[in-house]
C-alpha positions in Angstrom: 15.0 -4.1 3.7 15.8 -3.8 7.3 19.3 -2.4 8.2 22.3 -4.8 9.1 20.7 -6.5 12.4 22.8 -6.6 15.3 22.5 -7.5 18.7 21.8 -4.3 21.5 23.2 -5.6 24.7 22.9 -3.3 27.9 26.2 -4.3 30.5 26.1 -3.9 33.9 29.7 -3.2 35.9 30.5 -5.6 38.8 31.1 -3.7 42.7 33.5 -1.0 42.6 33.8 -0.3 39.4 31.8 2.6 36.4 31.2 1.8 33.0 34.1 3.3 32.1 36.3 0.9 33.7 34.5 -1.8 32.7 34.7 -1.0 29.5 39.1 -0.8 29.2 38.5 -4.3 31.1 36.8 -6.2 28.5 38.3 -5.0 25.1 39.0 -8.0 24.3 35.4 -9.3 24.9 34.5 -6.3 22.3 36.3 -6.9 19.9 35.3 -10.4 19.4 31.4 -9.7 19.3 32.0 -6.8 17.4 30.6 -7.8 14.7 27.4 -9.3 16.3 26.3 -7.5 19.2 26.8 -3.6 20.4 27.2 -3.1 23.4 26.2 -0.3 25.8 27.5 0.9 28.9 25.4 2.1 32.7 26.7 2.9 35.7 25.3 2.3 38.8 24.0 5.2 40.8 25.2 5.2 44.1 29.3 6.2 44.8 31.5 4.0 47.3 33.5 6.2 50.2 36.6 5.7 49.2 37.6 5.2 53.2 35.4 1.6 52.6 37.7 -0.8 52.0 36.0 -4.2 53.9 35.4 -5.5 50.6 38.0 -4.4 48.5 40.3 -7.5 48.4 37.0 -10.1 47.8 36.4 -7.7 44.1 39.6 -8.0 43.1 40.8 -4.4 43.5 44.3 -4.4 43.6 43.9 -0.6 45.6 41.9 0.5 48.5 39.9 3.1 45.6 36.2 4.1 45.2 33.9 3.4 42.5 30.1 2.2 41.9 28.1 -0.4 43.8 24.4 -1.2 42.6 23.2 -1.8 45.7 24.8 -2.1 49.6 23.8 -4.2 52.5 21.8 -2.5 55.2 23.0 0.9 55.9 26.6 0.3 56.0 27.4 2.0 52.7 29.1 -1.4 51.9 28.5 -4.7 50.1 30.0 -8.1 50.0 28.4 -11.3 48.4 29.0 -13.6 51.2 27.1 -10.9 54.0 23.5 -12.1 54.7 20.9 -8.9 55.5 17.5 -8.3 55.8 17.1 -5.1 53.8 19.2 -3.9 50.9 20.2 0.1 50.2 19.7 1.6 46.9 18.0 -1.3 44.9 15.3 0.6 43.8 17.1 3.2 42.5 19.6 0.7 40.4 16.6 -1.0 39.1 14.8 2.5 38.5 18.4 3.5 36.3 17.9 0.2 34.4 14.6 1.2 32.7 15.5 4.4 32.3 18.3 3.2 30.3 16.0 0.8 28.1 13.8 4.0 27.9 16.7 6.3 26.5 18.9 4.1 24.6 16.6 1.1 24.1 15.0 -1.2 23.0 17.9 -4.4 24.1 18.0 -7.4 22.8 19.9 -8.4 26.2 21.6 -7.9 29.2 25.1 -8.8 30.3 26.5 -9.0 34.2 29.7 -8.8 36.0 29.9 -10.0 39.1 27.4 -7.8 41.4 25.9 -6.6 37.5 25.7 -10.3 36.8 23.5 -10.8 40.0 21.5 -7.5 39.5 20.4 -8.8 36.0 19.1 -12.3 37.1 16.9 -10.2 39.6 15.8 -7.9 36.4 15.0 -11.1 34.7 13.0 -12.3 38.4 11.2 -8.9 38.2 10.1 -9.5 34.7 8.6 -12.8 36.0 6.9 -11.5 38.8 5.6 -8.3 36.3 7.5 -5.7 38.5 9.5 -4.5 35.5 8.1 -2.4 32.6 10.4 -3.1 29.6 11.1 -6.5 27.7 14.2 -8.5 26.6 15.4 -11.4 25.0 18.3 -13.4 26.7 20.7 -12.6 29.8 24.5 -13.3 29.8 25.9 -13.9 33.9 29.5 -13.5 34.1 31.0 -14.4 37.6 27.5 -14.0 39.1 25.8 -15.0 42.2 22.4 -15.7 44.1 21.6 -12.6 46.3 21.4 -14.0 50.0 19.8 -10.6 51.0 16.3 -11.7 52.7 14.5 -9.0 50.5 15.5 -11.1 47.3 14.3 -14.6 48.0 10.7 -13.8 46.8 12.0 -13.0 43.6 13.3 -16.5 42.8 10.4 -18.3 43.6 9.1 -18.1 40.1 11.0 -19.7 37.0 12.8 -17.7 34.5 11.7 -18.0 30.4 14.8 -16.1 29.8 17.3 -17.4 27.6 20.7 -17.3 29.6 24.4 -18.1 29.4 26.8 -18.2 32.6 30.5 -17.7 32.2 31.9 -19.1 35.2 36.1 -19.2 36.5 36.9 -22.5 38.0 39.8 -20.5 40.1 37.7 -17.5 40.7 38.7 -16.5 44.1 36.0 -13.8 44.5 33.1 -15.5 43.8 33.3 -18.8 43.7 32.4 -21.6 41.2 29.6 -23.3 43.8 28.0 -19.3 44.4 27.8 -18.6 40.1 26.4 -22.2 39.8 23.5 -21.7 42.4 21.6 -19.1 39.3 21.4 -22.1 37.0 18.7 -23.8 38.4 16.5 -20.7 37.6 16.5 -20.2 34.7 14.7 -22.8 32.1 16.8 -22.7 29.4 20.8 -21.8 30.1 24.2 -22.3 28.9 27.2 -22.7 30.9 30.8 -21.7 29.9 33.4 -22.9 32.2 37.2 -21.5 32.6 40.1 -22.1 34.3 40.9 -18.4 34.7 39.5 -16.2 37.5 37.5 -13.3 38.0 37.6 -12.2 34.4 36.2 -12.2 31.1 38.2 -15.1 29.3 39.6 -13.9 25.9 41.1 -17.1 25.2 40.3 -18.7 22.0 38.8 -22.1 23.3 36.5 -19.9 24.9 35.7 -17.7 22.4 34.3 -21.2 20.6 31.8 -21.8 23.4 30.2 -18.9 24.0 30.4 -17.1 20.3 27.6 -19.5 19.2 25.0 -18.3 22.0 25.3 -14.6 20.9 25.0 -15.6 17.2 21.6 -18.1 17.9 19.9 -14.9 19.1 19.8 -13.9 15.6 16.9 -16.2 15.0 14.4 -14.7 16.8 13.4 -12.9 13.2 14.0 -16.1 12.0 11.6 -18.0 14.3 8.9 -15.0 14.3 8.8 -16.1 9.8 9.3 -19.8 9.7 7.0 -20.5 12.2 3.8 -19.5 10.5 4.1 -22.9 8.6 7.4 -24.1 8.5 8.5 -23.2 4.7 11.5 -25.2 3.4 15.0 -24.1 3.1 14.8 -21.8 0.1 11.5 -20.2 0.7 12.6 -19.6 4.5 16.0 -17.6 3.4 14.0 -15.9 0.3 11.2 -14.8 3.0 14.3 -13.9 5.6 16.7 -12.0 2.8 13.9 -9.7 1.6 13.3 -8.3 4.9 16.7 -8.2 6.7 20.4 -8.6 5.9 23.1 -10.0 7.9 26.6 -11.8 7.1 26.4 -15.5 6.4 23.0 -15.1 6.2 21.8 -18.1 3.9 24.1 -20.3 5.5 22.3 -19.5 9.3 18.7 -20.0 8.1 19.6 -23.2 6.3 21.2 -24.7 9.7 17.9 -23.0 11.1 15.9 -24.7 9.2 17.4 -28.1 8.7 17.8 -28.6 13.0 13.9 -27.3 13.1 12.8 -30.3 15.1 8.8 -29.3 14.2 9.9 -29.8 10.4 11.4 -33.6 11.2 8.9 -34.5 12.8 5.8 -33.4 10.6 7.2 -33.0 7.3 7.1 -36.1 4.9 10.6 -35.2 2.6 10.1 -36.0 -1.2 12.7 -35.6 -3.7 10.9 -36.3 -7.0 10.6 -33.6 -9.6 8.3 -33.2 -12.2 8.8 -32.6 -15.9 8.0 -29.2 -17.3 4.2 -28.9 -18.6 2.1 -26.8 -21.4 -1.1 -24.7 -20.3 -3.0 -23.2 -22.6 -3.4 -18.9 -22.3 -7.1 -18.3 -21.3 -8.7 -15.2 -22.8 -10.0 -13.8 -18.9 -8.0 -14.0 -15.8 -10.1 -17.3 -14.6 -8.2 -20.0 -14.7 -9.1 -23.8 -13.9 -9.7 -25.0 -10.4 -9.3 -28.0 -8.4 -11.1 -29.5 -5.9 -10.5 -32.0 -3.4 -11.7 -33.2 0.2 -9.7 -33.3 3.6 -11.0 -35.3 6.2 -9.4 -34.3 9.7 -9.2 -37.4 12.7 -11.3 -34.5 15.3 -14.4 -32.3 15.4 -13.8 -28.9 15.7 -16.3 -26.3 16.2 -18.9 -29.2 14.5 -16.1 -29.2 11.3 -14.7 -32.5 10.1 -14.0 -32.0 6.7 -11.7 -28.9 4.8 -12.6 -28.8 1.1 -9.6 -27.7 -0.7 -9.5 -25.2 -4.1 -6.1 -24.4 -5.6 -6.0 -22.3 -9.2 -3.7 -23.9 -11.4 -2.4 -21.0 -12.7 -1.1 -19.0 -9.6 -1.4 -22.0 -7.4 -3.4 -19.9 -4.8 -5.0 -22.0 -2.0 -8.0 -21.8 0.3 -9.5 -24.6 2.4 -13.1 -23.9 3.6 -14.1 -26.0 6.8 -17.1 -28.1 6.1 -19.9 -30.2 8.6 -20.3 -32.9 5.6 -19.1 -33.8 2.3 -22.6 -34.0 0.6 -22.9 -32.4 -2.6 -25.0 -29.7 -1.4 -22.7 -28.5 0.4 -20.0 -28.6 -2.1 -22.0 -26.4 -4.4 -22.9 -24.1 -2.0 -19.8 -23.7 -0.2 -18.0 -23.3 -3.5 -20.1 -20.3 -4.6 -20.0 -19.1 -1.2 -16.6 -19.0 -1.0 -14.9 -18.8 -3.8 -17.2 -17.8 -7.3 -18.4 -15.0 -5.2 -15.0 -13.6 -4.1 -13.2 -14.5 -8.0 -15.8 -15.0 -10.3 -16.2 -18.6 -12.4 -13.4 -20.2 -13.8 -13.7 -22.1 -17.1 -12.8 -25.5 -15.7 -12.8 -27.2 -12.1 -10.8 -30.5 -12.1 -11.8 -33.4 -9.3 -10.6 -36.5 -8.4 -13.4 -39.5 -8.8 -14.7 -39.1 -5.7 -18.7 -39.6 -5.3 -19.3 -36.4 -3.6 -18.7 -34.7 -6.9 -20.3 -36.9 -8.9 -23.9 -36.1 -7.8 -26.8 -34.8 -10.2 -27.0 -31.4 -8.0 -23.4 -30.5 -8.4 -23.2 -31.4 -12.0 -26.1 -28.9 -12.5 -24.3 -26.6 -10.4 -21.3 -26.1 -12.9 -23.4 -26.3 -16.5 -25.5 -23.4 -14.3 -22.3 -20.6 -14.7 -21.3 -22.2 -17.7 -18.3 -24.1 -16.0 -16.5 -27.6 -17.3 -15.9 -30.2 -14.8 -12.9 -32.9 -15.8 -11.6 -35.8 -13.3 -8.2 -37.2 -12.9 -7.2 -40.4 -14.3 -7.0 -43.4 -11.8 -3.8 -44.1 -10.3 -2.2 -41.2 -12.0 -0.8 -38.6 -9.5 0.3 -36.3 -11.6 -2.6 -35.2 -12.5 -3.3 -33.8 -8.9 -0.1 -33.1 -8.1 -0.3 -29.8 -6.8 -3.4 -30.1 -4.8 -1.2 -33.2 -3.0 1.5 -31.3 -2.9 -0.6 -28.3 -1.5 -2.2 -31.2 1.2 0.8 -32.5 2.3 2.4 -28.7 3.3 -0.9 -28.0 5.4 -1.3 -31.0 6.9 2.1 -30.7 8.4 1.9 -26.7 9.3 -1.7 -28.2 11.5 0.4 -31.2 12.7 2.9 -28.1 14.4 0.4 -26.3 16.4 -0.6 -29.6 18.2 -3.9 -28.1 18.8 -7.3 -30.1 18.2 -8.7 -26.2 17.3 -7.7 -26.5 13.6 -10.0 -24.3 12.4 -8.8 -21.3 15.1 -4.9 -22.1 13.1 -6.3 -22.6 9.6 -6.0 -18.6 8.7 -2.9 -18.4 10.0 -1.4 -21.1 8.2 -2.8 -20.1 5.0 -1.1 -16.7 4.9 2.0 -18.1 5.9 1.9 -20.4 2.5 0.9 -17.7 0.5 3.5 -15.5 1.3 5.9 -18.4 0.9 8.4 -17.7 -1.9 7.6 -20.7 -4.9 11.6 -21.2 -6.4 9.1 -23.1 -9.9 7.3 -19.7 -10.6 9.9 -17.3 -9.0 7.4 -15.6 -7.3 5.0 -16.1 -3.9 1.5 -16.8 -4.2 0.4 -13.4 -3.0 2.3 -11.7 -6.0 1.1 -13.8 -8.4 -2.5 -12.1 -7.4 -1.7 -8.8 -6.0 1.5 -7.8 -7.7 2.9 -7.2 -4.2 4.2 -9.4 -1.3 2.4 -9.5 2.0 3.5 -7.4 5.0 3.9 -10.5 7.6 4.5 -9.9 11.2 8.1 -8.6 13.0 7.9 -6.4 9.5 5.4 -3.9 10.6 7.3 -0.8 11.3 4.4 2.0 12.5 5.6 5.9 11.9 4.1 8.0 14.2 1.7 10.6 13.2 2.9 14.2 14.6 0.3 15.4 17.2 -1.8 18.4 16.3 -2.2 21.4 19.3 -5.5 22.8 19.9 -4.5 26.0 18.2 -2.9 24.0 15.0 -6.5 22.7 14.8 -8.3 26.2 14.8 -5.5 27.7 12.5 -6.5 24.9 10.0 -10.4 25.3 10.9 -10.5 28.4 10.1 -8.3 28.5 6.8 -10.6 26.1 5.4 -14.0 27.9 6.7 -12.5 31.5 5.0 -14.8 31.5 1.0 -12.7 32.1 -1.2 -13.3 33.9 -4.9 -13.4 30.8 -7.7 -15.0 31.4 -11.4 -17.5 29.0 -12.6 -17.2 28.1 -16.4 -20.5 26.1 -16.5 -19.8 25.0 -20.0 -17.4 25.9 -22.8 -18.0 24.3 -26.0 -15.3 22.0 -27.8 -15.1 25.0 -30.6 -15.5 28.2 -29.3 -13.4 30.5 -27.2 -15.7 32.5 -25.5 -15.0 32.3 -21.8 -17.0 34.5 -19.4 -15.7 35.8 -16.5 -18.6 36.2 -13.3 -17.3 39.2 -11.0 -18.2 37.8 -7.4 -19.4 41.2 -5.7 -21.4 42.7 -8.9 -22.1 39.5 -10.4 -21.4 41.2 -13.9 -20.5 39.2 -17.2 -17.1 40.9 -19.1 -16.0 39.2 -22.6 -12.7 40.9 -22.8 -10.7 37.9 -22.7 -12.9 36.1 -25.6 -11.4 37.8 -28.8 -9.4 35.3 -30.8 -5.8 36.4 -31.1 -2.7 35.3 -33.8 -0.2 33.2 -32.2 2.7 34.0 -33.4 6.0 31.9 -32.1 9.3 33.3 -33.1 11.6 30.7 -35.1 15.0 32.1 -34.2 17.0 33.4 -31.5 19.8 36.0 -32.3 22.7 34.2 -31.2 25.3 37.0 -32.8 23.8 39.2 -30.4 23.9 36.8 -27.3 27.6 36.1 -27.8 27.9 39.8 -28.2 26.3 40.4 -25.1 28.1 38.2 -23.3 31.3 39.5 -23.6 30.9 42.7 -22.1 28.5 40.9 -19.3 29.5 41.0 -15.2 27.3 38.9 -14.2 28.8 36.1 -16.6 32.3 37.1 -14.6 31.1 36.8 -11.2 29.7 33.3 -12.2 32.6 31.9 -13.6 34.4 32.1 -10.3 31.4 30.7 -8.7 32.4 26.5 -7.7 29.2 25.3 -8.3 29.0 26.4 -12.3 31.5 25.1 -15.3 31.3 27.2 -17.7 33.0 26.8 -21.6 33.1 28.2 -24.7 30.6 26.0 -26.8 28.7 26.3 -30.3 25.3 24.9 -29.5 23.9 25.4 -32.9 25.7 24.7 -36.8 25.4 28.4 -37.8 25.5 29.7 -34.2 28.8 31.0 -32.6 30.2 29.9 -29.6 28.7 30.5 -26.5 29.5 30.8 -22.5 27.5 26.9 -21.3 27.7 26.0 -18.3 28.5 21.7 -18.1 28.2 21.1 -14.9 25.1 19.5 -14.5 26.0 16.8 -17.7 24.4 18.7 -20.0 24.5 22.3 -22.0 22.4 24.8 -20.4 23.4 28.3 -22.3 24.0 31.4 -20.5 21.0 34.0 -21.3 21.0 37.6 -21.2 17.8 39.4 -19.5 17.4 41.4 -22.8 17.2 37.8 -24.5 15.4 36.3 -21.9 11.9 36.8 -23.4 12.9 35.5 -26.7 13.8 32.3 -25.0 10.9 32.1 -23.6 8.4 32.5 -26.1 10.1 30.4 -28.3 9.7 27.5 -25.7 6.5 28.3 -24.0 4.5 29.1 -27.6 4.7 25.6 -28.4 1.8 23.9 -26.2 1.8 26.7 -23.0 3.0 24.3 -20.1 2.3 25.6 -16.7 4.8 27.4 -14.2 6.4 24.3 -12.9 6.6 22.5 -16.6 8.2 25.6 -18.1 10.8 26.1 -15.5 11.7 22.8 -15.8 11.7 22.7 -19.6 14.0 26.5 -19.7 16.5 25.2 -16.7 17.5 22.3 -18.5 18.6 24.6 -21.7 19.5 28.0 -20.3 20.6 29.5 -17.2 20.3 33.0 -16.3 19.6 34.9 -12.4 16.5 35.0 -11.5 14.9 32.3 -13.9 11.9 31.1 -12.3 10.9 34.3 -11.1 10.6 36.2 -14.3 9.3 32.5 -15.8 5.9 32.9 -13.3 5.1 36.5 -13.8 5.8 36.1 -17.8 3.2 32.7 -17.5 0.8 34.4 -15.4 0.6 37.3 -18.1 0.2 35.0 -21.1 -3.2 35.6 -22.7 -3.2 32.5 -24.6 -3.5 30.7 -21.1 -5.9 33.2 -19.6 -8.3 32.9 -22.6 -7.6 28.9 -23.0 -6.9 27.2 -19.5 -9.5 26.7 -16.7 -7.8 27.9 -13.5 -8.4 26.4 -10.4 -7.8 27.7 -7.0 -8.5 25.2 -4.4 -5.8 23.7 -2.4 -6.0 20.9 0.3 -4.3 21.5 3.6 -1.4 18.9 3.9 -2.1 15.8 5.8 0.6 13.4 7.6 0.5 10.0 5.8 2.4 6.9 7.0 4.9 5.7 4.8 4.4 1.8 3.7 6.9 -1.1 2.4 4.2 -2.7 0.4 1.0 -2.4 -1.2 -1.2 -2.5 2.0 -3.7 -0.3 2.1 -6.2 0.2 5.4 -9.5 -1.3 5.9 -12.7 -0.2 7.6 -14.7 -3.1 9.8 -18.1 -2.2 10.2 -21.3 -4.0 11.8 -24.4 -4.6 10.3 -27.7 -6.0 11.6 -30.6 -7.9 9.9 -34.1 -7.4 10.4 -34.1 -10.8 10.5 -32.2 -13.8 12.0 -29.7 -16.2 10.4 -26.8 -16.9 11.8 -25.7 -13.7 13.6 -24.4 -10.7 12.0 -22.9 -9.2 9.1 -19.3 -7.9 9.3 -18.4 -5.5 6.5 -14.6 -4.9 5.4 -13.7 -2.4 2.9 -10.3 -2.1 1.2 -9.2 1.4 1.5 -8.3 1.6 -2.1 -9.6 -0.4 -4.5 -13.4 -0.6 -3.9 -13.9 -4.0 -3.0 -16.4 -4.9 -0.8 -16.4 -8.7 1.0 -18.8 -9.5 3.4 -18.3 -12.0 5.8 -21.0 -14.0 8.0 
C-alpha cells in the first residue's frame, strides 16, 4: 500500500524577493493546503543591487531593499513587467535552477508562481511544449502572473499548453494588473480562474479558500484516472482497486464523486438495478468447471475480425473473448481448443445459448471427442445466461470508451482491466480467484534499482567461484548401515574411523542444587543484573528444583547457566534429534542464557560424533545475488523467437513464466 499521497508542489518567489520571504508571506496559504499538497521552496539565482530601486514601488516593496529576480531586462541588472526588450539576462540560468531542483528534490506534481515566478512557470510549461525542458509535471498554479512582453519569449507561446492550470488573480492589484494576469488564460487548454478583490497577495479569505481548495484536491485523481480508465469499473470495484494500492483522507467518498461525474461511464454504461437470487452449484471433483459460450458480433471489420466469441467459467467467472473471421462451426471448435482447452484443459460441461452455430454435427462431435457435455439455455429465460450478459454488457461499454474502430488493438487491455476488477458477489477479483494473487496494474510498478557491480567486484566474485574447493562424495550409504567413508582429496585414501557404532547416551537430569549453588557466589551473574537490558528474578523453574536467577525480559524464562553446567545443558537438548548450529542456538537461547552461548554451541556441534558419523555435510555456498523486491506474485518472463522450417502464418513467439514451468506459445 502506497504511503499517504500528497501533492509535491515546487514555488517560485515573485521579483525581489528569496524563498525565504516568500515563504513568512504565505503562511496562511500553507496552512490551508497542508494537508493536501507540500510545498517546496527555490530561489532564483541571480541577486538585485540593492542601489536598483526603478522597480521597487511596481513589486510592492514597501523599502528600497535587495533580493532575487529570475531573470532582468537587457543588461540593466533590472526588471519591470511593463518594459518591452529584445533579449532577456539570466533566463537560462533560472530555467537551468528549475530542473536541477526537479532533479534534487523531485519528482513535482506541480508548480506554483508569484508574480515574476508566476510568469516564469507558464514559460516552463511553453518549454515543455516546445520539448526544451527535460522533466515532467502535472498542473501549474499562476498567482498575480503575466505574459512576458520580452521579444525572446513570443516563440514560446505559439504552441498550446496541455497543462492543467489555475490563475489567482486581484481585481485591485496595482502591480500587475487584472487585464496583464488574464492575457495567460488563453494558453492554456484547460484552466481555472480565481478572482479577488484584494491586491497583490495570496487571498486567505475563506470565500476564497472554497474556490481554489477543490483544484488542488482534483489532482488527486490522476491515480484515480491511470485505474478506472482501463474499463471503467463501477463504484465499489473502482474504490476497492484504489484503497488497496494507496490511502488518503475521505478517500471513498472522492472516488465515488470520481466515478459517478465520469462522463465516459454515462454515456456507455446501460445502469441495471436488478439482483439475483442466491444459487446452488454442485463441487466438481477437478478444478474444471463448466463453460459458457456465446457470440458477439461487432458493427466494423477490424484486422478482417467481425465476430468475438466469448468463454466465461462459471465458477470463477474468468472471461476471454477470442476475435473470429466467421461464426461457422469450424471455427468454433477449433478456436475453442486453440484457445482455451489448450491453455486450461476440458471442462466437464459447456453451456450455449440455441444459436445454430453450435448446433452443427462437427461441433457436437467436437465435445463427445474430450468427453465434454454440451447443455443450452431455456428460451426467453435470462437467467440462465446471466453472467455471460452481464460479462457482454461490461465489455461492450469499456470498447464503446476507446472510440476506436481498432477493437481488437483495445481488446487485451480491457480484459485485464476486468479481471483485476474487484467482484463485491465473490469477494474476490477474477485474477485471485485463479492465481491466488491480484494483478500488478500500471501507476503500481515501483522498480528497485539493482546496485551496480565494478570491474574489480566482478573478478573478486570470478575468482571466488573458479578457486576448487575440497567436498567428500558419499556415492551411496544404505538405509541401514553406518559406514561412511571418508576419500582424502591429495592421497585419495579410504579411512573408516568414523564408522564404529557408538551408545548414545542422553543425560535425564540437570543438577539444579548445584546451579543455584553456583550462582550465588557467581560475578558475572552481578555484573548482569545491573545490566538494563536483562530482568532477572528469583524463579523455581522445575517442582523439585530450587529457585533460580531467570532473566524475564524477553516474556519468557530463560535460566541463568554456569559454564561448568553448560555442557550438561547442552547434551541434554542437543541428544534428542542433533539439530544443526543455527537450530540449537535457537532452541538453548530461548531456555538459558549464559556469555558466550553461540560460540561454545558451534565448536561443541562441530565436535559431536553422532553428526560427523550420521549427517552428510555440504560445503558449497552461492555468492549472494541482488533480487528485486515484489508486491505481488509476479514473476518475470522470457520472450523468445522461433522459426519453422516451414510457412504458416509467421512465427512462433515463446513466453516462459519464470516460476512455474508453464510454457504458452503464441502464433
Amino acid at each position: 500500500m502506497a504511503a499517504p499521497k500528497k501533492l509535491k508542489i515546487l514555488c517560485l518567489h515573485g521579483y525581489r524577493q528569496d524563498a525565504e520571504s516568500f515563504k513568512d508571506k504565505i503562511g496562511g496559504f500553507r496552512k490551508t493546503i497542508k494537508s493536501t499538497a507540500e510545498l517546496v521552496f527555490v530561489d532564483a539565482p541571480h541577486e538585485i543591487p540593492s542601489e536598483s530601486c526603478v522597480s521597487a514601488i511596481e513589486e510592492g516593496a514597501t523599502e528600497l531593499r535587495g533580493g532575487r529576480s529570475w531573470w532582468f531586462c537587457d543588461n540593466t541588472k533590472d526588471f519591470s513587467s511593463k518594459t518591452s526588450c529584445n533579449d532577456v539576462e539570466g533566463f537560462e540560468e533560472s530555467v537551468n535552477t528549475i530542473a536541477e531542483a526537479f532533479k534534487s528534490q523531485g519528482p513535482f506534481d506541480g508548480i506554483l508562481g508569484f508574480s515574476q515566478g508566476g510568469a516564469l512557470a507558464a514559460l516552463i510549461c511553453a518549454l515543455k511544449e516546445h520539448e526544451e525542458f527535460e522533466y515532467d509535471f502535472h498542473f501549474v498554479v499562476i498567482i498575480a502572473g503575466f505574459r512576458s512582453i520580452a521579444k525572446c519569449h513570443e516563440y514560446l507561446y505559439s504552441k498550446p499548453i496541455n497543462k492543467e492550470s489555475l490563475h489567482i488573480i486581484g481585481e485591485n492589484d496595482a502591480c500587475i494588473s487584472k487585464d496583464r494576469s488574464e492575457e495567460l488564460i488563453p494558453l492554456f487548454k484547460s484552466s481555472s480562474v480565481v478572482y479577488h478583490d484584494g491586491g497583490h497577495f495570496i487571498p486567505s479569505k475563506s470565500s476564497v479558500k472554497a474556490e481554489y481548495l477543490p483544484f488542488f484536491k482534483n489532482m488527486r485523481n490522476k491515480e484515480f484516472e491511470t485505474l478506472h480508465q482501463l474499463h471503467h469499473p463501477g463504484v465499489k470495484a473502482s474504490v476497492d482497486l484504489i484503497r488497496k494500492r494507496f490511502i488518503w483522507k475521505d478517500l471513498r467518498r472522492d472516488v465515488t464523486m470520481w466515478t459517478r461525474a465520469c462522463l465516459d461511464c454515462q454515456r456507455s454504461k446501460v445502469h441495471r438495478h436488478t439482483k439475483s437470487s442466491l444459487g446452488t452449484f454442485s463441487t466438481s471433483i477437478c478444478n474444471v468447471f463448466p463453460l459458457k459460450l456465446h457470440y458477439i458480433r461487432s458493427s466494423s471489420t477490424c484486422n478482417g475480425y467481425q465476430y468475438l466469441l466469448t468463454v466465461v467459467d462459471r465458477f470463477s467467472r474468468w472471461p476471454e473473448a477470442f476475435p473470429m473471421t466467421d461464426q461457422k462451426t469450424e471455427a468454433v471448435a477449433k478456436t475453442l481448443f486453440d484457445s482455451w482447452i489448450s491453455r486450461f484443459g476440458v471442462s466437464e460441461f459447456i453451456t450455449t445459448d440455441q444459436g445454430r452455430n453450435f448446433d452443427g454435427h462437427h461441433f457436437e462431435e467436437f465435445t463427445q471427442f474430450p468427453g465434454t457435455y454440451r447443455t443450452r439455455t431455456t428460451a426467453y429465460h435470462p437467467q440462465a445466461n446471466g453472467v455471460v450478459n452481464k460479462f457482454h454488457r461490461q465489455l461492450k461499454a469499456a470498447i464503446m470508451f476507446q472510440a476506436t474502430e481498432k477493437w481488437t488493438e483495445v481488446l487485451p487491455a480491457i480484459l485485464f482491466g476486468i479481471r483485476a476488477s474487484y467482484k463485491e458477489n465473490i469477494s474476490a477479483s477474477l485474477a485471485k480467484m485463479i492465481f491466488c494473487s491480484s494483478l500488478r496494474l500500471p501507476g503500481q510498478c515501483f522498480r528497485e534499482e539493482r546496485p551496480s557491480v565494478t570491474k574489480e567486484d566482478f573478478l573478486r566474485q570470478f575468482r571466488d567461484r573458479s578457486q576448487s574447493k575440497i567436498s567428500v562424495h558419499l556415492e551411496f550409504i544404505a538405509q541401514l548401515s553406518t559406514d561412511i567413508c571418508y576419500v582424502s582429496e591429495k592421497s585419495k585414501s579410504v579411512a573408516h574411523s568414523l564408522s564404529k557404532v557408538s551408545t548414545i547416551e542422553v543425560p535425564n537430569s540437570i543438577d539444579y542444587q548445584g546451579m543455584a549453588h553456583s550462582q550465588a557466589k557467581d560475578k558475572e551473574l552481578n555484573f548482569l543484573k545491573c545490566d538494563p537490558k536483562f530482568e532477572f528474578k528469583l524463579l523455581q523453574t522445575e517442582p523439585i528444583s530450587p529457585k533460580l536467577y531467570c532473566d524475564i525480559s524477553t516474556g519468557t524464562l530463560r535460566r541463568y547457566v554456569l559454564l561448568c553446567f553448560c555442557e550438561s545443558v547442552f547434551r541434554t537438548l542437543h541428544q534428542l534429534h542433533h539439530p544443526g548450529v543455527k537450530a540449537s542456538v535457537d532452541v538453548i537461547r530461548k531456555r538459558s542464557i549464559w556469555k558466550d552461548l553461540r560460540r561454545n554451541f558451534t565448536k561443541w556441534i562441530r565436535a559431536c560424533l553422532d553428526d560427523q558419523r550420521s549427517k552428510v555435510h555440504r560445503h558449497t555456498k552461492c555468492s549472494l545475488g541482488a533480487f528485486s523486491t515484489s508486491i505481488r506474485n509476479v514473476f518475470p518472463l522470457k520472450l523468445q523467437h522461433t522459426r519453422c522450417s516451414s510457412t504458416c502464418n509467421g512465427y512462433l513467439l515463446t513466453a516462459v513464466d519464470g516460476s512455474p514451468d508453464d510454457l504458452k506459445h503464441f502464433l
